[in-house]
C-alpha positions as CSV (number, residue, x, y, z in Angstrom):
1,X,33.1,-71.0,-53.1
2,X,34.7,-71.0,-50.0
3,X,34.2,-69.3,-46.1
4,X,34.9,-65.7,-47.2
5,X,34.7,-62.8,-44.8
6,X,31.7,-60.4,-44.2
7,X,31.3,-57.0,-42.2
8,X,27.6,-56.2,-40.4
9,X,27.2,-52.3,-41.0
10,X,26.1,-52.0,-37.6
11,X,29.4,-52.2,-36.5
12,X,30.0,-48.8,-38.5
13,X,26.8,-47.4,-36.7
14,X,27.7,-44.1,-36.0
15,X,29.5,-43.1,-38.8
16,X,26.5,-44.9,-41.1
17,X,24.1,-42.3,-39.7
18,X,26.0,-39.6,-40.5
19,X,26.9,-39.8,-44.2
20,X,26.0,-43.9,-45.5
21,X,28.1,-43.0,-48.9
22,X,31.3,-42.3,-47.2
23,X,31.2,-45.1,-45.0
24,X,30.6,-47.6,-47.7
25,X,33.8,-45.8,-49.4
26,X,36.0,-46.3,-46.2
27,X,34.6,-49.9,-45.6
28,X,35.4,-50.8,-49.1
29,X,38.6,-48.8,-48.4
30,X,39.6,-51.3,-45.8
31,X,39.2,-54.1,-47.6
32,X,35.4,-55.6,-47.1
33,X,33.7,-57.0,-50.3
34,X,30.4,-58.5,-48.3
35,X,28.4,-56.5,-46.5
36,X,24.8,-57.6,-44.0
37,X,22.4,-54.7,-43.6
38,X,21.2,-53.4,-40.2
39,X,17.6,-52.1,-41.3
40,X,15.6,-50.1,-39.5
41,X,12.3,-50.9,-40.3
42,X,9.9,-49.6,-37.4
43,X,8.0,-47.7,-39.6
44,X,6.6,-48.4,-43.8
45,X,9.4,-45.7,-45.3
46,X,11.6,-48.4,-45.8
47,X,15.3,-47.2,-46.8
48,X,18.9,-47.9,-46.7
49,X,20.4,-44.9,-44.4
50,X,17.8,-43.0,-46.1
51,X,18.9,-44.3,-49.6
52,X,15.9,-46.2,-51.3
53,X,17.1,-49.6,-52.0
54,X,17.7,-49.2,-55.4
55,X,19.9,-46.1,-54.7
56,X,21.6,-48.0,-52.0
57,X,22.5,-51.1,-54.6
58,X,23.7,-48.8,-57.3
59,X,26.1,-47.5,-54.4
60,X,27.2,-50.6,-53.5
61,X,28.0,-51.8,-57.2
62,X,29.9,-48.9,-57.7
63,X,32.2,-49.7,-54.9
64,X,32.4,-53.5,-55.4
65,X,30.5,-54.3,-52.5
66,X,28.1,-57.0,-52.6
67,X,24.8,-57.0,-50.1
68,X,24.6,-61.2,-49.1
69,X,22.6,-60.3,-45.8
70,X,20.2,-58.2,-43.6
71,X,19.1,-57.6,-40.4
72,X,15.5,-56.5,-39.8
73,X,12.6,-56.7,-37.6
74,X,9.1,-58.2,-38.5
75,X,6.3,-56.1,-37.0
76,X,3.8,-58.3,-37.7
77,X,3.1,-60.5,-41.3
78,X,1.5,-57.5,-42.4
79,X,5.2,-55.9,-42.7
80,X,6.8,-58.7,-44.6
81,X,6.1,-58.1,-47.9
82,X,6.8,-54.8,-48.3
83,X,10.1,-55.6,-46.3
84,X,10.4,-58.6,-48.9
85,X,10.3,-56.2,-51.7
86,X,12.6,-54.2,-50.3
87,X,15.2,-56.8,-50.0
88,X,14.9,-58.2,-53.1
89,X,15.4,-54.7,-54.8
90,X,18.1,-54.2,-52.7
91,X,19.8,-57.3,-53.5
92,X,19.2,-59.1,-49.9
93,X,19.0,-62.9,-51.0
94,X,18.3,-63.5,-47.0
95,X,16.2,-61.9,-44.3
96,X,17.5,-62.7,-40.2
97,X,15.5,-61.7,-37.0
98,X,18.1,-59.9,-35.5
99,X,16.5,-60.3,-31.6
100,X,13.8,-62.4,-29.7
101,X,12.9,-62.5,-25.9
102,X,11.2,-65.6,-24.6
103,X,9.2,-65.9,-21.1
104,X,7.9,-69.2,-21.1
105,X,8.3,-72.4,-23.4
106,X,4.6,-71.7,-24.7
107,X,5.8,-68.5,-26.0
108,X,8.8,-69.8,-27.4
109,X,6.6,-72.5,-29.4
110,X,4.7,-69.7,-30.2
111,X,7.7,-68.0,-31.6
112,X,8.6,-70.6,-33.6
113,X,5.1,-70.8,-35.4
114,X,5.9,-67.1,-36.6
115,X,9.4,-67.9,-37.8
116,X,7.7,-70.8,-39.8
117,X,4.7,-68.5,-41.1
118,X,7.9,-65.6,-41.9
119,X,10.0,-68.2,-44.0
120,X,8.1,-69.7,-46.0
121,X,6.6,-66.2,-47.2
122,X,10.1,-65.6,-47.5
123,X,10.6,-68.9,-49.9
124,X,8.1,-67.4,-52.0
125,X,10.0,-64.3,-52.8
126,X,13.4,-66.5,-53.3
127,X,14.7,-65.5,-50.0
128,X,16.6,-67.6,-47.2
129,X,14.9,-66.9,-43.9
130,X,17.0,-66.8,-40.6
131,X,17.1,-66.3,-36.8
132,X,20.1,-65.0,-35.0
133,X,21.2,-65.7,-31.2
134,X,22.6,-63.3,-28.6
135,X,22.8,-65.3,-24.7
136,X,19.2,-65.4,-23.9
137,X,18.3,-68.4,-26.4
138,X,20.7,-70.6,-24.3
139,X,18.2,-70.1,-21.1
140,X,16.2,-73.4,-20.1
141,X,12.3,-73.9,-20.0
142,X,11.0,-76.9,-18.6
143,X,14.1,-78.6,-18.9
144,X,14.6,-78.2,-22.6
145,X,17.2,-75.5,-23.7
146,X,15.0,-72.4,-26.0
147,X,17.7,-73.0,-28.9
148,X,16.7,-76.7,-28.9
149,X,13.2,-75.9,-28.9
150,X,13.7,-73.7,-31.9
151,X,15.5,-76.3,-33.6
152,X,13.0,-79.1,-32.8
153,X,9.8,-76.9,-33.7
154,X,11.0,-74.7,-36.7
155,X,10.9,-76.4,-40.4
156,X,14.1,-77.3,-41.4
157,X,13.5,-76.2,-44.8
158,X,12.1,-72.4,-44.2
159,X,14.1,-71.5,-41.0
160,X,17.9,-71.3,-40.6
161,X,20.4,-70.0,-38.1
162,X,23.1,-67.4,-37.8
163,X,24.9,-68.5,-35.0
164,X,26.9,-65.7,-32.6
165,X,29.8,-67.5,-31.6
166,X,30.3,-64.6,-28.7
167,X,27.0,-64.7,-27.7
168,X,26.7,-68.9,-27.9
169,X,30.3,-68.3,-25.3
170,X,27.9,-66.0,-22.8
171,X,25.3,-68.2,-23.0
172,X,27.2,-70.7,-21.4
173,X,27.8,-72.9,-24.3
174,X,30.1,-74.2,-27.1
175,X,30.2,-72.3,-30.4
176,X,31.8,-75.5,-32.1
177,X,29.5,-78.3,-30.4
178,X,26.6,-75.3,-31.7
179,X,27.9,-75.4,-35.0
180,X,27.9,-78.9,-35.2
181,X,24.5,-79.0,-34.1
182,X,23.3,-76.7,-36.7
183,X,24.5,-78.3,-39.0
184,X,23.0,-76.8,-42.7
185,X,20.7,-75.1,-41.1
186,X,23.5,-73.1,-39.8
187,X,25.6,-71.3,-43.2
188,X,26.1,-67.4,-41.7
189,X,28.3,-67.3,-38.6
190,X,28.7,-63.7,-36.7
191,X,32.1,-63.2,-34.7
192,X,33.6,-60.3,-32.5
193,X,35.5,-61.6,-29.7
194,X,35.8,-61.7,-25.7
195,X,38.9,-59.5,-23.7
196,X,40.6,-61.6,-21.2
197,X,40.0,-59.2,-18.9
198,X,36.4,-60.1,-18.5
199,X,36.0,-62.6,-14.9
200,X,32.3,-63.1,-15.4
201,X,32.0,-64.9,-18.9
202,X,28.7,-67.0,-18.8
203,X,26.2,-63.9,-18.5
204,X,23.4,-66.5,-16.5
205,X,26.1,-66.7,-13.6
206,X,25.7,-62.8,-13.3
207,X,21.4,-62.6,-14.2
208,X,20.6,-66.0,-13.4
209,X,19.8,-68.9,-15.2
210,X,16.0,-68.5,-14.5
211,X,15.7,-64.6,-14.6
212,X,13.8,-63.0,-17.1
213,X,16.0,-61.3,-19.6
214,X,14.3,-58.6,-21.9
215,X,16.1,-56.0,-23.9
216,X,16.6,-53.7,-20.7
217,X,18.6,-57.0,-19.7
218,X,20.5,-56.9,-22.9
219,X,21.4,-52.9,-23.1
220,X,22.9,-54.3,-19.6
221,X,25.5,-56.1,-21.3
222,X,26.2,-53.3,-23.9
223,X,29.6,-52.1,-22.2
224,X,32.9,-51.6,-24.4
225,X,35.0,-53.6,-21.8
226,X,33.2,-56.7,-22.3
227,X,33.9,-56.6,-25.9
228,X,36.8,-56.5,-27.9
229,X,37.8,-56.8,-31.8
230,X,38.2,-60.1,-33.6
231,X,41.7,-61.8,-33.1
232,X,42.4,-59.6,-29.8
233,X,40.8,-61.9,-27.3
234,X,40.1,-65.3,-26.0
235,X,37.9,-66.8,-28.3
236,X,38.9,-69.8,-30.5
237,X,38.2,-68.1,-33.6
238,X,40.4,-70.0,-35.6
239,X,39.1,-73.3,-34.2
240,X,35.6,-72.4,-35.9
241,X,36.7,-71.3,-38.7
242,X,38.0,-74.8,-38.7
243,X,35.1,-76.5,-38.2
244,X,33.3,-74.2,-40.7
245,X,35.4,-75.6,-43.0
246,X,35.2,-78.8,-42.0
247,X,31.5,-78.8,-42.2
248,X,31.6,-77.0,-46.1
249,X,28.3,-75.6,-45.8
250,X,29.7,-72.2,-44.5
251,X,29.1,-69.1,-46.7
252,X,30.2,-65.6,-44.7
253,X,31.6,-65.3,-41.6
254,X,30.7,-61.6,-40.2
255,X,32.5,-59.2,-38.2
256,X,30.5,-57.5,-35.9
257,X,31.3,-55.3,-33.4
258,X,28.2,-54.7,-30.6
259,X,30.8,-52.3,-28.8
260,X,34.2,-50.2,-28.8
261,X,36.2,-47.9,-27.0
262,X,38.2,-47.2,-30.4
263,X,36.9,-45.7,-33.4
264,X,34.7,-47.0,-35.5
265,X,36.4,-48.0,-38.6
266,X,40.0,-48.9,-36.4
267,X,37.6,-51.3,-34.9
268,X,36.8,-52.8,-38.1
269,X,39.9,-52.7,-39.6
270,X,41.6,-54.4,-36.6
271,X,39.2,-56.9,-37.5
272,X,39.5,-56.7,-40.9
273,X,43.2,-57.7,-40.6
274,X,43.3,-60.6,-37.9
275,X,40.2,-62.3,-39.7
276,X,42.2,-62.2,-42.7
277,X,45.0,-63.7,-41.3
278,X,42.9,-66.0,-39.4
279,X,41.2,-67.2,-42.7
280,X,44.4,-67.6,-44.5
281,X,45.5,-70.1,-41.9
């Protein structure tokens, strides 16, 4: 099977609030087949949109959409296996930390010990356990770079990666040299893209490279005009789709869309079309 194309709900936010049926009607409407969950999991009633997870699936079936991913926070080990359940009654064959902050490199190697401990629980239940970047994981500790401490001190076998090529670019860094890096480890890939419009694109040039960034930092960043939809910026995205190809390991490549001044599902369906294009290239 080749790179196909996926869509993160949480692009669809609003509208998924509102009514989750009829936003799973226009999304399939568009054209998306593969969908990755946003859960919200703060508290034990675990749902769907408030759709139990076997309500949600029977939804999704019906309109040909296929759940291959979810977002979701783990509150402590004590929340994985209900969350684990969940996913696997839902359909969910992975689990991905969505969001980490780090303050030191003892916390970070701290970190990693819980992503360890989360994926091989995961393993147990049959489920592919995974971390995903935004810019703070390019930040330096001692010298040595937090995603390169991840790497080094997370078991190849239990923990993978879902790189963010936008949020690799703010961070300073290469999404293909990333990719390459990665490696297997490395088979989910989330894009959006960058307006040319923005002046300040490595985000430590406007924090600092040794600031503390935290999720104040981040809701910081969350402005439409430093977003824009796939295929309408500066970003390579046809270069990494490339080397996703190149490398073969590649499943889904996800739209996402953290911010926009359009609507909702125009944004995705801007998308929708220049990532098919790009992928039929």
């Amino acid at each position: 099977m080749g790179l196909e194309l996926g869509l993160q709900l949480y692009s669809v936010r609003q509208a998924y609030k509102h009514d989750v049926t009829a936003t799973l009607e226009r999304v399939a409407e568009i054209g998306y087949k593969n969908l990755e969950l946003a859960l919200q999991n703060r508290d034990a009633n675990l749902n769907a949109g408030g759709l139990s997870a076997s309500e949600f699936r029977k939804r999704m079936e019906r309109l040909g959409l296929k759940t291959v991913s979810c977002h979701a926070m783990v509150h402590g080990e004590d929340s994985l296996p209900p969350l684990l359940d969940f996913l696997t009654e839902v359909g969910s064959p992975t689990l991905i930390i969505p969001i980490a902050f780090f303050e030191s490199r003892r916390q970070t190697l701290e970190y990693c010990d819980k992503l360890n401990r989360y994926g091989e629980a995961a393993r147990k239940k049959g489920i592919d356990f995974y971390y995903h970047n935004h810019f703070q994981e390019f930040q330096r500790f001692e010298g040595e770079m937090i995603m390169d401490t991840m790497l080094a001190h997370t078991d190849p076998s239990l923990v993978k990666f879902e790189l963010d090529t936008y949020w690799t670019v703010r961070g300073g860094e290469d999404p293909l040299q990333w990719l390459d890096k990665l490696g297997e480890r490395c088979d989910l890939v989330h894009q959006k893209d960058l307006p040319a419009s923005v002046s300040a694109v490595n985000y430590f040039d406007v924090y600092g490279k040794d600031s503390r960034i935290t999720l104040d930092t981040l809701y910081q960043t969350q402005d439409p005009a430093q977003f824009t939809e796939s295929g309408e910026g500066v970003l390579d995205i046809g270069a990494y789709i490339g080397k996703l190809r190149s490398l073969g390991h590649a499943k889904t490549i996800f739209v996402e869309q953290d911010m926009t001044s359009r609507d909702e599902f125009e944004s995705v369906s801007i998308s929708y079309r220049n990532m098919t294009k790009l992928l039929g290239e």
